[in-house]
N, C-alpha and C positions, 0 to 999 in steps of 0.2 A: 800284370802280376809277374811275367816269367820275365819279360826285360829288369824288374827291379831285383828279378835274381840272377841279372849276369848275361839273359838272353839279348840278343840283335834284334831287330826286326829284318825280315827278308821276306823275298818274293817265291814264288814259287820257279820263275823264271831263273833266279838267281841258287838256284840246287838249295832252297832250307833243308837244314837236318828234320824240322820237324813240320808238320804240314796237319794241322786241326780243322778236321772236317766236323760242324755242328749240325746234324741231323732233326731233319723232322719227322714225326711217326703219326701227325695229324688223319692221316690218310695212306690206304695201301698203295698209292700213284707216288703220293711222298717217299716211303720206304725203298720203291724202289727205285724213285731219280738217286736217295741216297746210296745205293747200295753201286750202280752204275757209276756215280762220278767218285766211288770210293775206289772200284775199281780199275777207274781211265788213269787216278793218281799213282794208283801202285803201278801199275804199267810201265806211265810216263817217268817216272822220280822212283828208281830203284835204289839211289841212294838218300831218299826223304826217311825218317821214322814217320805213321801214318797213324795220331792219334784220334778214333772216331768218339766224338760227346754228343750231348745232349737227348732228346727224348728215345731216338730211335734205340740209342743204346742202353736207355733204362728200360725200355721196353723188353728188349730179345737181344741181348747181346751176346749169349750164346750165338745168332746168325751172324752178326759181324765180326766178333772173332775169329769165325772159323772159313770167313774169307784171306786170302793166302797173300801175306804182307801188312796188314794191320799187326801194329807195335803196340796200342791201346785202348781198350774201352772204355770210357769213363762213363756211369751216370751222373744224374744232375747235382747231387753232393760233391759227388768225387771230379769232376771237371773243376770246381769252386777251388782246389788244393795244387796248387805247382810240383807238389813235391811227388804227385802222379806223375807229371810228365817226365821222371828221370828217375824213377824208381825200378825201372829195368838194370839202368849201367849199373845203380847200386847195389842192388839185391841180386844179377847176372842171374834172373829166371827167363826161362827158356819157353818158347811161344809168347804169345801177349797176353797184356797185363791188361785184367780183368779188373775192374771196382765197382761194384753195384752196390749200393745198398739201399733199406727200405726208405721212402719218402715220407715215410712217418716220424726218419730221426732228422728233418727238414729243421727243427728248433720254431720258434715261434716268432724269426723275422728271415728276410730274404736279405744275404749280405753276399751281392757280387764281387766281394773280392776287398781288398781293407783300402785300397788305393786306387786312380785309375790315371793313365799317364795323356793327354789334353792333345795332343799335337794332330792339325786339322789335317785328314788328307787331301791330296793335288787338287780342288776342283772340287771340293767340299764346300758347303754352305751351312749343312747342318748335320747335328751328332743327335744320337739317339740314349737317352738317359731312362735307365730302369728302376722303376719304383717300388715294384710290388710281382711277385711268382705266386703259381696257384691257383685254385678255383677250388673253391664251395658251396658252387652250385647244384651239381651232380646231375648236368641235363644225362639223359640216358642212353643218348650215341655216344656221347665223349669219354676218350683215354685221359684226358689231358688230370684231374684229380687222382688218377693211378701212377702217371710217371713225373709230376709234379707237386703234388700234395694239395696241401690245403690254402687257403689266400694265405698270404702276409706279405705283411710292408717290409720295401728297404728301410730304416730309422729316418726319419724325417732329417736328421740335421746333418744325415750322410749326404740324403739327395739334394739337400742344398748346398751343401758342400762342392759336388762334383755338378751341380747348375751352375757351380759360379765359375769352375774352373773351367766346362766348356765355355761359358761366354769368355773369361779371361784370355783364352786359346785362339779367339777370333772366331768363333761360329757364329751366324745369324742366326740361327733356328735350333731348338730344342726340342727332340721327338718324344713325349712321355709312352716308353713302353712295359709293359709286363703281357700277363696273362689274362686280369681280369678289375683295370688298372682304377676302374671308377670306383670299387670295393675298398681301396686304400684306406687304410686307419692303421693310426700309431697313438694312440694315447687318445685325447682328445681330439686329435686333429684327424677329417676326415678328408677326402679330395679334393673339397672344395674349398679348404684350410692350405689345403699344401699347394693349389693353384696361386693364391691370392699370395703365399709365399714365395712361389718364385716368381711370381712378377716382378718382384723385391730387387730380382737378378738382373745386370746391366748386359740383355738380349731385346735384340729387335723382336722374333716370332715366339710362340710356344705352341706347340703343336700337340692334342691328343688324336689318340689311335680310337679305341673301338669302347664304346658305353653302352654296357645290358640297359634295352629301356627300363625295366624299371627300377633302373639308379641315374635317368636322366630327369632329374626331381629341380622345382622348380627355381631353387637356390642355385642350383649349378647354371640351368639356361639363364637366369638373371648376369650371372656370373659372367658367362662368356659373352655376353648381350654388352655389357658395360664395359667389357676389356679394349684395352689397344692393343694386348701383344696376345691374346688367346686366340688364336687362329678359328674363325666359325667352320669350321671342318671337322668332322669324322664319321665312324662306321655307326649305324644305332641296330645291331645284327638284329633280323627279323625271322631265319630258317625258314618258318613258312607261312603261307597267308592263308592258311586253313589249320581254323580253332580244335577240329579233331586231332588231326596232328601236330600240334603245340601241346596238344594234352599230353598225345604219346608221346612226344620227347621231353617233358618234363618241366617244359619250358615254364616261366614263372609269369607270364602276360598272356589276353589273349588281342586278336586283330583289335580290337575297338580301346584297349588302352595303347597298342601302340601307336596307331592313329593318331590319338588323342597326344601323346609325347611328341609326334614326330610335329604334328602340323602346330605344336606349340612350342617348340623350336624356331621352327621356319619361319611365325609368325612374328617370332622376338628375337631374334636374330640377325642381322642386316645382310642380305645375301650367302646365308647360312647352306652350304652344301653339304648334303647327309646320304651317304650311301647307305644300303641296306647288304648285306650278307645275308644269301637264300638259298637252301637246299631244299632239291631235289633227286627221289626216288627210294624214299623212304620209306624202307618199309611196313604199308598198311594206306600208303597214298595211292589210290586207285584216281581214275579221271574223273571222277566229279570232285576229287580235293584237291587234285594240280587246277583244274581252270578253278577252284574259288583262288586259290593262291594268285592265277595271272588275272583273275578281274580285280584283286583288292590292289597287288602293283600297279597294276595301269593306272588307280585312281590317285595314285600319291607322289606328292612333288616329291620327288629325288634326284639327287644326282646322279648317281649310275648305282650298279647291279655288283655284285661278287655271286657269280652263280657258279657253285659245288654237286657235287652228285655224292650221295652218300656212299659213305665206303664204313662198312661194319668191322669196328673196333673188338680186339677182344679184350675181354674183362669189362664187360659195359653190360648196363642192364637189357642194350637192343640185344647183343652178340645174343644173351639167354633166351631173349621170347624167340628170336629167328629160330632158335638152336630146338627149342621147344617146341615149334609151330606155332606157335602164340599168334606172330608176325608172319607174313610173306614176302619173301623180296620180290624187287618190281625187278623183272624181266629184263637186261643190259640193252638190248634195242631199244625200248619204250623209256629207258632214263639218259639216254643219249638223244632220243629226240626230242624229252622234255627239257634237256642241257639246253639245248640248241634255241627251241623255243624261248626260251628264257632269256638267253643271248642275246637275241634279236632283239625283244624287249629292252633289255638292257643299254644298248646302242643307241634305242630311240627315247630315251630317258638320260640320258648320257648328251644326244645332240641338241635335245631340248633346254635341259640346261645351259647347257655352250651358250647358245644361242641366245638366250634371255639375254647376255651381258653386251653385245653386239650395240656399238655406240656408245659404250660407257667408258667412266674411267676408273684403272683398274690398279691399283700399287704391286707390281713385280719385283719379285727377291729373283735376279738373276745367279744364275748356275753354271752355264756351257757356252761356249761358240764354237762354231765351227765355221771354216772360213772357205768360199767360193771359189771359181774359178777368176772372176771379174774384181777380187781384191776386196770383196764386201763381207762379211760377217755376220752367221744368224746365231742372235743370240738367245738362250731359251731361259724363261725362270717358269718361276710358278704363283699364283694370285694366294691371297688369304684363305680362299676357300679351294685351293687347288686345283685348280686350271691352269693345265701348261698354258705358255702362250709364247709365241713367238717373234721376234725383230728383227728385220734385216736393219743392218746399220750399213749404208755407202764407204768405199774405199775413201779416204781422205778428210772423213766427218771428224777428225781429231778428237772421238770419247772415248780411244782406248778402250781398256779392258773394263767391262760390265763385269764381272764374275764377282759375287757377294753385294752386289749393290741393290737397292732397293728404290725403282723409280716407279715413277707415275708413266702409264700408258695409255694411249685410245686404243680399243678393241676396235676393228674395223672388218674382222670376220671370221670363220670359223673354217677351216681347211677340214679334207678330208679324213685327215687323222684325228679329228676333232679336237687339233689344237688350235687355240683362238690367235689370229691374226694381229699385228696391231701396230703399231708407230708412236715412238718414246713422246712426251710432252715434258719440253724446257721450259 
């Protein structure tokens, strides 16, 4: 949007006037990586303008403003509008420029912006395309309903519009993001409508992010079951494996319907890789609910872990009962060694998976190389269900540059970093 008003793109390396930091406020850890590299910016780039957006700064932006060289705040409205970013020089107001307003005047669709301009960066394969802001769920740890409002869709014929122009740009892979993206509805058409539309799109991958189980309904696994370009990959967030605390947070499943979603995925699926997202140290999770939480993981094919420690959100219905005693929080030792726990679980759920592919063959969207001391070149992509994987390619093999290509692989093992091993098949 600000290049079709006149702006450059630049680096930060290259002195930019303006330098947009987009913040996350998911977590007090979040807040403060944002609040540090907002700092190391104004430090480093005393001649940058330093405009901070997104959640953190609908949240409290009183506190970022009144860090010392931020030029702007924007919340999530007011970042969507160019004419923040240089509404200083015009109005010559003194300190920074502050714009919040409520998420309630959010309108009844999510419109990042009227245009978006395609052009693939160095070593890119894939763009990430937003369909949908929001949540209306109202689990009861979460800000995110407070500083982004309520679900709504980007317009359907927008986001196909801008799927066709990142494929047009040369991208292999299309990342469907938002906040709560399998909730999509615009009219008649529901996620599973707007999938089967951009298939429509001339892209190799399409890739979703994270699906509330229960809106992984059986139309959709059918869906991605039958596709060539829906990538069997994503998050099915689980929080926790104990049905007590699913209740308290509000969640809308308990363990035995997710089960029930996940293992009929996996089952219809062909090599369907499903992480789980799980928190820990919740308060009112004593240890007979974390081990029910680590014996119901341990029994479930997945592919790896996103293990969180809760961090209490204000303006959430937890922030209240803590605030009241309702709740107890767990003790900062005891939810660091339940992280940790869980971790390790995670790793060995993670290897396991790896491992199952071992001998097969695998189609890799390459992305990187990097090139040896002996003149050889490891090239790294990632499989349909995302698994890195790696190839040494010999000096003199004459295939040139892999990057955006999409071959066939033998998996022949799984390295320490549990990226899988493998050797191209001509």
């Amino acid at each position: 949007m600000l290049v079709s008003r006149g702006w450059s793109l630049s680096t930060i390396e290259e002195g930019a006037d303006l330098i947009i930091v987009h913040t996350c406020a998911v977590t007090r850890q979040a807040e403060q990586k944002s609040r540090q590299q907002i700092r190391r910016l104004v430090r480093r780039n005393p001649g940058s303008r330093i405009a901070v957006i997104g959640c953190y700064a609908q949240l409290d932006p009183g506190r970022l403003a009144a860090i010392e060289g931020v030029a702007f705040v924007l919340g999530s409205i007011a970042k969507l509008d160019p004419e923040n970013y240089v509404i200083r020089e015009e109005a010559g107001e003194k300190g920074p420029v502050v714009r919040v307003s409520s998420v309630k005047d959010a309108g009844d669709t999510a419109m990042p912006g009227s245009s978006m301009l395609c052009q693939p960066e160095q070593g890119r394969t894939r763009a990430f395309l937003k369909i949908q802001d929001g949540c209306s769920f109202g689990c009861a740890y979460c800000t995110i309903p407070n500083i982004r409002g309520r679900s709504r869709p980007v317009p359907l014929d927008l986001v196909l519009d801008r799927a066709a122009r990142i494929a047009a740009a040369g991208y292999r892979e299309i990342v469907l993001t938002g906040v709560n993206i399998a909730d999509y509805r615009y009219g008649h058409a529901g996620f599973a409508e707007l999938l089967r539309r951009i298939e429509e799109v001339e892209v190799g991958r399409i890739r979703i992010g994270s699906v509330e189980p229960e809106l992984l309904d059986d139309e959709l696994i059918a869906l991605i079951a039958a596709s060539g370009k829906i990538m069997p990959n994503f998050h099915l967030p689980l929080q926790s494996g104990s049905d007590a605390i699913l209740r308290l947070m509000r969640r809308h499943y308990d363990t035995a319907a997710y089960r029930q979603r996940l293992l009929r995925a996996v089952e219809s699926i062909p090599g369907c890789g499903i992480g789980a997202d799980v928190m820990t140290g919740y308060p009112g999770e004593g240890g007979r609910e974390f081990e029910e939480m680590y014996t119901f993981l341990s029994g479930l094919p997945l592919a790896y872990l996103h293990v969180f420690t809760c961090s209490i959100r204000p303006g959430t219905q937890l922030s209240r009962q803590v605030a009241s005693g309702e709740l107890a929080p767990v003790p900062h030792p005891e939810i660091s060694r339940r992280a940790s726990v869980l971790g390790e679980l995670g790793s060995r759920l993670e290897r396991r998976f790896a491992e199952s592919f071992v001998g097969r063959r695998m189609e890799v969207l390459f992305e990187e190389g990097t090139a040896s001391g002996d003149g050889s070149v490891r090239w790294s992509g990632y499989t349909g269900n995302y698994l890195r994987v790696d190839v040494d390619v010999p000096s003199g093999s004459g295939t040139g540059s892999l990057r955006g290509c999409e071959l066939a692989v033998r998996v022949d093992g799984v390295g320490e970093d549990l990226h899988l091993r493998g050797r191209l098949l001509f």
